[in-house]
C-alpha positions as CSV (number, residue, x, y, z in Angstrom):
1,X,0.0,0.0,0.0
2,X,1.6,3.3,-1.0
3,X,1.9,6.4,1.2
4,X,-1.1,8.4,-0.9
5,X,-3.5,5.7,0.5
6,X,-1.9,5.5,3.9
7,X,-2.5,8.7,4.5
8,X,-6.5,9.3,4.4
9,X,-6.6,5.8,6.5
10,X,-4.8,7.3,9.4
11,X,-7.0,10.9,9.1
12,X,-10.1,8.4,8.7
13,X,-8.9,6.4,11.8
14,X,-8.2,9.2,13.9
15,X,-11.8,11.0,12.7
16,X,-13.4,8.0,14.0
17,X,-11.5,7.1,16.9
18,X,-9.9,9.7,18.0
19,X,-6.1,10.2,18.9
20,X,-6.5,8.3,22.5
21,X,-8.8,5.4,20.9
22,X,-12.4,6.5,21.3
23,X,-14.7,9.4,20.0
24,X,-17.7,8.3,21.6
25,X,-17.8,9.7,25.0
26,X,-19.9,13.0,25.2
27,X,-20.7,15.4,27.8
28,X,-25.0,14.5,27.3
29,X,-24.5,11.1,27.2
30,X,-27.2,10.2,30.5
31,X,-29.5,13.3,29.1
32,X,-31.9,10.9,28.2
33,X,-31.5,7.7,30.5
34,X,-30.2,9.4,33.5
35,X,-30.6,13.3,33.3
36,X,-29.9,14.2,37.0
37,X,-26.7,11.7,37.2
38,X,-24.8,15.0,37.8
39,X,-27.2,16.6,40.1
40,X,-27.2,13.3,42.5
41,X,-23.7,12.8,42.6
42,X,-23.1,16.6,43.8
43,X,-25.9,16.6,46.2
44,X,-24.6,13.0,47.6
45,X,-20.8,14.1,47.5
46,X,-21.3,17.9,48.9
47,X,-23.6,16.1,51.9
48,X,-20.2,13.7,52.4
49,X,-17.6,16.4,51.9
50,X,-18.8,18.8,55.1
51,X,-18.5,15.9,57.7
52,X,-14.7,15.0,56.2
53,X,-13.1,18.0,54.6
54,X,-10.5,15.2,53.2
55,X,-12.7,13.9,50.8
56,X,-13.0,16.0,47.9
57,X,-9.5,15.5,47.5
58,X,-9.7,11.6,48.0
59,X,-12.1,11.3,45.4
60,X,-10.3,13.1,42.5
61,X,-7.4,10.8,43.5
62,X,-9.2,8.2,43.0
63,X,-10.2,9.0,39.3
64,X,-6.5,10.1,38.4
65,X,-5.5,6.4,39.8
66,X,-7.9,4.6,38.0
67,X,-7.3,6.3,34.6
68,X,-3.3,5.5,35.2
69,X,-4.2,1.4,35.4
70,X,-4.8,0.2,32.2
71,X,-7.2,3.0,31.7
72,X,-10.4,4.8,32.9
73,X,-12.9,1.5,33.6
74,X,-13.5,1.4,37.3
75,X,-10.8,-0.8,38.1
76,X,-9.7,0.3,41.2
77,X,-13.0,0.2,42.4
78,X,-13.0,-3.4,42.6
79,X,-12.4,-5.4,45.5
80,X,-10.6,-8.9,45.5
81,X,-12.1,-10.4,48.1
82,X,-15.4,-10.1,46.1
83,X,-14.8,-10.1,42.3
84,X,-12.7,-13.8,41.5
85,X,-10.0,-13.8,39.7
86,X,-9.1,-10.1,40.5
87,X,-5.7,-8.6,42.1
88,X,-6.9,-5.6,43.5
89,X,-5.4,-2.7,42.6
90,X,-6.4,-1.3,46.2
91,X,-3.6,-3.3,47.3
92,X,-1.0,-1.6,45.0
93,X,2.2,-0.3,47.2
94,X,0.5,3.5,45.7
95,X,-2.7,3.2,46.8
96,X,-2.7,0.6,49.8
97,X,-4.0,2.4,52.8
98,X,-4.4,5.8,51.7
99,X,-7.2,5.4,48.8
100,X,-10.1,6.7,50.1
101,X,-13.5,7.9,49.2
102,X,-14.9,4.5,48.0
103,X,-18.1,5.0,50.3
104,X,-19.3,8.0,48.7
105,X,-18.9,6.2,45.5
106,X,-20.9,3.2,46.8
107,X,-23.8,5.9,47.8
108,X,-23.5,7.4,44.6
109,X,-24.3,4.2,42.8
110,X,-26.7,2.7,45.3
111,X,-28.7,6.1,44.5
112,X,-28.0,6.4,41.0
113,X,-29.4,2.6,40.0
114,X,-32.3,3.5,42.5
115,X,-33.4,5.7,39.4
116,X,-32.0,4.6,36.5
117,X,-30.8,0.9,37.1
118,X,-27.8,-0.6,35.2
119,X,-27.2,2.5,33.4
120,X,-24.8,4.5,34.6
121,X,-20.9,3.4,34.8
122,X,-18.6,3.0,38.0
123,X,-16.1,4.7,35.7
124,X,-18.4,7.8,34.9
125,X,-19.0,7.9,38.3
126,X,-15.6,8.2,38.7
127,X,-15.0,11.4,36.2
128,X,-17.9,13.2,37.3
129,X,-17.4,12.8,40.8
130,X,-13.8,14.2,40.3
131,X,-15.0,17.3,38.5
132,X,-17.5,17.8,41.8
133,X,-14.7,17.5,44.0
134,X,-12.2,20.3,42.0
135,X,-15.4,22.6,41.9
136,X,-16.5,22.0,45.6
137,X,-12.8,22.9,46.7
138,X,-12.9,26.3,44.6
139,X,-11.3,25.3,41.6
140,X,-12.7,24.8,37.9
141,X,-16.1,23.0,36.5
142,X,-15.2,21.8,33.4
143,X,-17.6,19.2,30.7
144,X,-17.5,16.3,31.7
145,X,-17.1,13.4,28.8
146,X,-19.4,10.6,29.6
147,X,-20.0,7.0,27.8
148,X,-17.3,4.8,29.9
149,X,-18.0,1.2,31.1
150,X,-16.3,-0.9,33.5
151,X,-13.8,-3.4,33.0
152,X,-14.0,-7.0,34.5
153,X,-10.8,-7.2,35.8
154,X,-7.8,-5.2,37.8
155,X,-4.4,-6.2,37.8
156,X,-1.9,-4.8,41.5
157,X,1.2,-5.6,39.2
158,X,0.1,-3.0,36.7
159,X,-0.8,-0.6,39.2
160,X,2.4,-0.8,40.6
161,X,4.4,0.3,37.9
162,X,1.3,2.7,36.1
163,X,0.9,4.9,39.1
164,X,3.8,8.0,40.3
165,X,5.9,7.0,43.2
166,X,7.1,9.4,45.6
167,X,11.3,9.2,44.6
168,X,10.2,9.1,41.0
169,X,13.0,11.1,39.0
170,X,11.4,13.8,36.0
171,X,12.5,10.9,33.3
172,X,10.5,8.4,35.0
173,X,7.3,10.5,35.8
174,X,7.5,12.1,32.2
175,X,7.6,8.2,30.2
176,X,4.5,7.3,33.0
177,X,2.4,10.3,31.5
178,X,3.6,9.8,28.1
179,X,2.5,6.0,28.1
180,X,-0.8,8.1,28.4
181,X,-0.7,10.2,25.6
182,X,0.0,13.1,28.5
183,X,2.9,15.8,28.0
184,X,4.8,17.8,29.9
185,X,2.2,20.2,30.3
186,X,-0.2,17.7,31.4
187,X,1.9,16.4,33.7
188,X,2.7,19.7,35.6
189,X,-1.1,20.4,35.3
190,X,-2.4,17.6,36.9
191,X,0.3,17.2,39.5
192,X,-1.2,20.9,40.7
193,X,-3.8,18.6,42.0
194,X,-1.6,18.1,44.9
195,X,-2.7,21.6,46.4
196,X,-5.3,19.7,48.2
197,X,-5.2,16.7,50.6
198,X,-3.2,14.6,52.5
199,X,-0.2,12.2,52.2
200,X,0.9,9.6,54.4
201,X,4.6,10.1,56.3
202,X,5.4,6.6,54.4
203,X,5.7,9.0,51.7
204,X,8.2,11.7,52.2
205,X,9.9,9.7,55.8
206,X,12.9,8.9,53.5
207,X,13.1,12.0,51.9
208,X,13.5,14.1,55.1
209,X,15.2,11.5,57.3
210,X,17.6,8.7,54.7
211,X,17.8,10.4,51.4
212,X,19.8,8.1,49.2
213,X,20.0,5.7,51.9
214,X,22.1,7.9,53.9
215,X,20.7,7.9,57.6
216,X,20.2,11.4,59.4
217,X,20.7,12.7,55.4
218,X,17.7,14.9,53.9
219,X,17.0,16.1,50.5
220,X,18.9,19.3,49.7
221,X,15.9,20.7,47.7
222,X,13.8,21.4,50.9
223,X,13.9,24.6,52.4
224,X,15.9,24.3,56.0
225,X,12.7,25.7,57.7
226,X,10.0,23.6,55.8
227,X,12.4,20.4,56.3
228,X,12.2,20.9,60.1
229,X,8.8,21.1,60.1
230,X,8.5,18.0,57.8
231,X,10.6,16.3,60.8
232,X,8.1,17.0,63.4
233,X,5.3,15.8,61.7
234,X,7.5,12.6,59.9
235,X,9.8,12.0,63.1
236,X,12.0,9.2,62.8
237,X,10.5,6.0,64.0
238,X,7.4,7.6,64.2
239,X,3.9,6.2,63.1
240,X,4.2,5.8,58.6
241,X,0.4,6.2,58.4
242,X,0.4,10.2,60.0
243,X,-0.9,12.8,57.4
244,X,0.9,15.7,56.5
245,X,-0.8,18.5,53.9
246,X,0.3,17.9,50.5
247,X,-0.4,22.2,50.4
248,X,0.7,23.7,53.8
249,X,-0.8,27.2,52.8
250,X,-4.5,26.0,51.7
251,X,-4.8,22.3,52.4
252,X,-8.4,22.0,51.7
253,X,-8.5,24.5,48.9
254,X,-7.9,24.0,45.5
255,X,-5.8,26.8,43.7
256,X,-2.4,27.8,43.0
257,X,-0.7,27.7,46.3
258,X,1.0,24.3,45.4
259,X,3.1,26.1,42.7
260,X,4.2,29.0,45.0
261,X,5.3,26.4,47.4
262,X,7.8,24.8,44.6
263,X,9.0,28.2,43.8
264,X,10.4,28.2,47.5
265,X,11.4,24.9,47.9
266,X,8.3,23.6,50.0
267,X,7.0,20.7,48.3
268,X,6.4,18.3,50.2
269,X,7.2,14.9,47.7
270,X,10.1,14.4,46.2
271,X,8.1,14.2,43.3
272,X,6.4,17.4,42.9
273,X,9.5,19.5,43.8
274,X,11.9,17.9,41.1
275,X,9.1,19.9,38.4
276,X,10.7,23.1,39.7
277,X,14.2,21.9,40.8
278,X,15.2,20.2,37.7
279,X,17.6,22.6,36.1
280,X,16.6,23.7,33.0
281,X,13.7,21.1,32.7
282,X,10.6,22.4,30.8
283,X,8.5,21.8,34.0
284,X,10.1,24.9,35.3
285,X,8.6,27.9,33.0
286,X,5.4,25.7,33.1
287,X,5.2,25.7,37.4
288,X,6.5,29.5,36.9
289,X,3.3,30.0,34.8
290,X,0.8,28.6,37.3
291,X,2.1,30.3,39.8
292,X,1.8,33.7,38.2
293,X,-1.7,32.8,37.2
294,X,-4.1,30.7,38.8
295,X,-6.5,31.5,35.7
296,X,-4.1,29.6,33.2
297,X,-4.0,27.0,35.7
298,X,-7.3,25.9,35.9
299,X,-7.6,26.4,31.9
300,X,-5.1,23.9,31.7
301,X,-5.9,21.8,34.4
302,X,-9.5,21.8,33.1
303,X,-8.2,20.5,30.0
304,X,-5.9,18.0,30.7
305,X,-8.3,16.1,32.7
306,X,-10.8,15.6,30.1
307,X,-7.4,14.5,28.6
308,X,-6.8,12.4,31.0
309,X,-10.4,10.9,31.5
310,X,-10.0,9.8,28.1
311,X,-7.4,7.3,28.5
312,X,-8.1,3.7,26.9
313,X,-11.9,3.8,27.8
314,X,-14.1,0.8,26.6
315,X,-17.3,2.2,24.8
316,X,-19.9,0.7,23.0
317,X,-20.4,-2.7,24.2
318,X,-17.4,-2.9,25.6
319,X,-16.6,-4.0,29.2
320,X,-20.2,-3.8,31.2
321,X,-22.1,-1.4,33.5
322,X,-21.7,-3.1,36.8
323,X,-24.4,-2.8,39.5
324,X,-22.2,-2.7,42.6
325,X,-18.8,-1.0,41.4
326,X,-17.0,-3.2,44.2
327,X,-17.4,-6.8,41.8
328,X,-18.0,-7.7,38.2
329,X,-21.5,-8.7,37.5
C-alpha cells in the first residue's frame, strides 16, 4: 500500500477514533437515560464532603489512579475479596491504605441505579465525581465526557508500575504520562492537584530523614525551615500512616498555592519539587506559569483532565455497566 492511501486511512482512523482510541464519550451522554446523574452525585458528595473535609481530595485521587491502570474503567474500584480472579489494585504499594472515598462512591451508585438501574458506569462515576470534588474545593467545572463502562478485571502488578511514586526522577514521571498520551504540560497540570489533601509520612519519611539511603541525610531541595517542620510531623521512628498536607498554605483548597510552594522549595514529595528543581527542565517555566496565574492554571488543568479521563476507555459494548462498582456482574 503506497503512502497516498496511507495517509486518508490514518485521518479516517483518527476522525473515528480519536487520537487516545475513542470518539464516543460526550458530555450528554445520561440526558436521556439518567438526566440528574450529575445533580445526585453533587448533592450525595457535597452532603459527604462537610463531615470530612478530606474527601474531595480523595475522590479526584481516585479518578486520576484509576485512569493511570490500564485506563479509565472502574478498576480500582474493585475489591478482590469479592470479584474472583481479581488482584486488586487497592492493594498496589501507591494506593494501599491511603485510597479513600470509596463509600461515597458506593452511595452514589446505590442512589443512581435507585433511578436509572444498570445505566450509569462506575467509571463515569468516577470522572464526574472528580469534576465535583475540584469545583466543591474552589477550583474549575469543566464538561465532563461521559460514555465509559467498566472493565471486569484489575491487575496490582500493573498498578504498581502505572501509578507515580514518591522518589520518581522527572524521566521516569515524564515516560509514565507519556504512556498516556499526557505531555509535559499535562503532567505539571495535573500534579497541581496536589494543592489539596493529605499524604501519608510513608511517603516523604525517607526524603527528610535517609535520602539516598544515607541515615540522618535529607533532600537538599527542601527549604531548612520547611524540612524541620516536615521532621516533626515525619519524626524518625514515628507512626508511617500520620498525614501531612500535601499544600501547607491551603490544604483543603484547590488553587495555586502548590506552585508557590515549589518556587520556595516547599514541596512536600520528592516528586512534585523535582518539576521546579530540575535545572533547566521544561517543568520549570510551566510551574512558573501557574504560579503567576491561577487562571491559566485551571484552563489547563481543566483541559488536561478531560485529557486524561480519556485514557483507553471501553465504549460501546465494551466491558459492562456493573451494579455494585466493588465486583464484576
Amino acid at each position: 500500500m503506497g503512502l497516498s492511501n496511507i495517509i486518508p486511512l490514518l485521518l479516517l482512523s483518527i476522525l473515528m477514533f480519536g487520537v487516545l482510541g475513542n470518539a464516543q464519550l460526550t458530555s450528554d451522554f445520561y440526558s436521556t437515560t439518567c438526566p440528574n446523574v450529575t445533580v445526585i452525585a453533587r448533592s450525595l458528595l457535597e452532603q459527604a464532603s462537610r463531615s470530612d473535609v478530606r474527601l474531595t481530595a480523595q475522590v479526584m485521587r481516585l479518578h486520576f489512579h484509576d485512569c493511570f491502570v490500564n485506563g479509565c474503567d472502574g478498576s480500582v474500584l474493585l475489591d478482590a475479596a469479592l470479584a474472583d480472579g481479581v488482584e486488586g489494585e487497592k492493594e498496589a504499594f501507591q494506593n494501599a491504605g491511603s485510597l479513600g472515598g470509596f463509600e461515597v462512591i458506593d452511595e452514589i451508585k446505590t442512589a443512581l441505579e435507585n433511578v436509572c438501574p444498570g445505566v450509569v458506569s462506575c467509571a463515569d462515576i468516577l470522572a464526574i465525581t472528580a469534576e465535583i470534588s475540584v469545583s466543591l474545593a474552589g477550583g474549575p467545572s469543566w464538561d465532563v465526557l461521559l460514555g465509559r463502562r467498566d472493565g471486569r478485571t484489575a491487575n496490582r502488578d500493573d498498578a504498581v508500575a502505572a501509578l507515580p511514586l514518591g522518589p520518581d526522577s522527572l524521566d521516569i514521571l515524564t515516560t509514565k504520562f507519556s504512556e498516556h498520551n499526557l505531555d509535559t504540560t499535562d503532567l505539571v497540570a495535573l500534579s497541581g492537584a496536589h494543592t489539596f489533601g493529605r499524604v501519608q509520612c510513608a511517603a516523604i519519611t525517607n526524603r527528610v530523614n535517609n535520602f539516598d539511603g544515607i541515615n540522618g541525610q535529607s533532600d537538599p531541595s527542601v527549604e531548612p525551615a520547611f524540612l524541620q517542620t516536615l521532621r516533626r510531623q515525619c519524626p524518625r521512628g514515628g507512626s508511617p500512616t500520620a498525614l501531612v498536607n500535601l499544600d501547607p498554605t491551603s490544604p483543603d483548597s484547590f488553587d495555586n498555592d502548590y506552585f508557590k510552594n515549589l518556587q520556595n522549595n516547599r514541596g512536600v514529595l520528592e516528586s512534585d519539587q523535582i518539576l521546579f528543581s530540575s535545572r533547566g527542565a521544561p517543568t520549570v517555566p510551566l510551574v512558573n506559569r501557574f504560579a503567576e496565574n491561577q487562571s491559566e492554571f485551571f484552563r489547563i488543568f481543566a483541559r488536561s483532565m478531560i485529557k486524561m479521563g480519556n485514557v483507553k476507555t471501553l465504549t460501546g459494548t465494551e466491558g459492562e455497566i456493573r451494579r455494585d462498582c466493588r465486583r464484576v456482574n
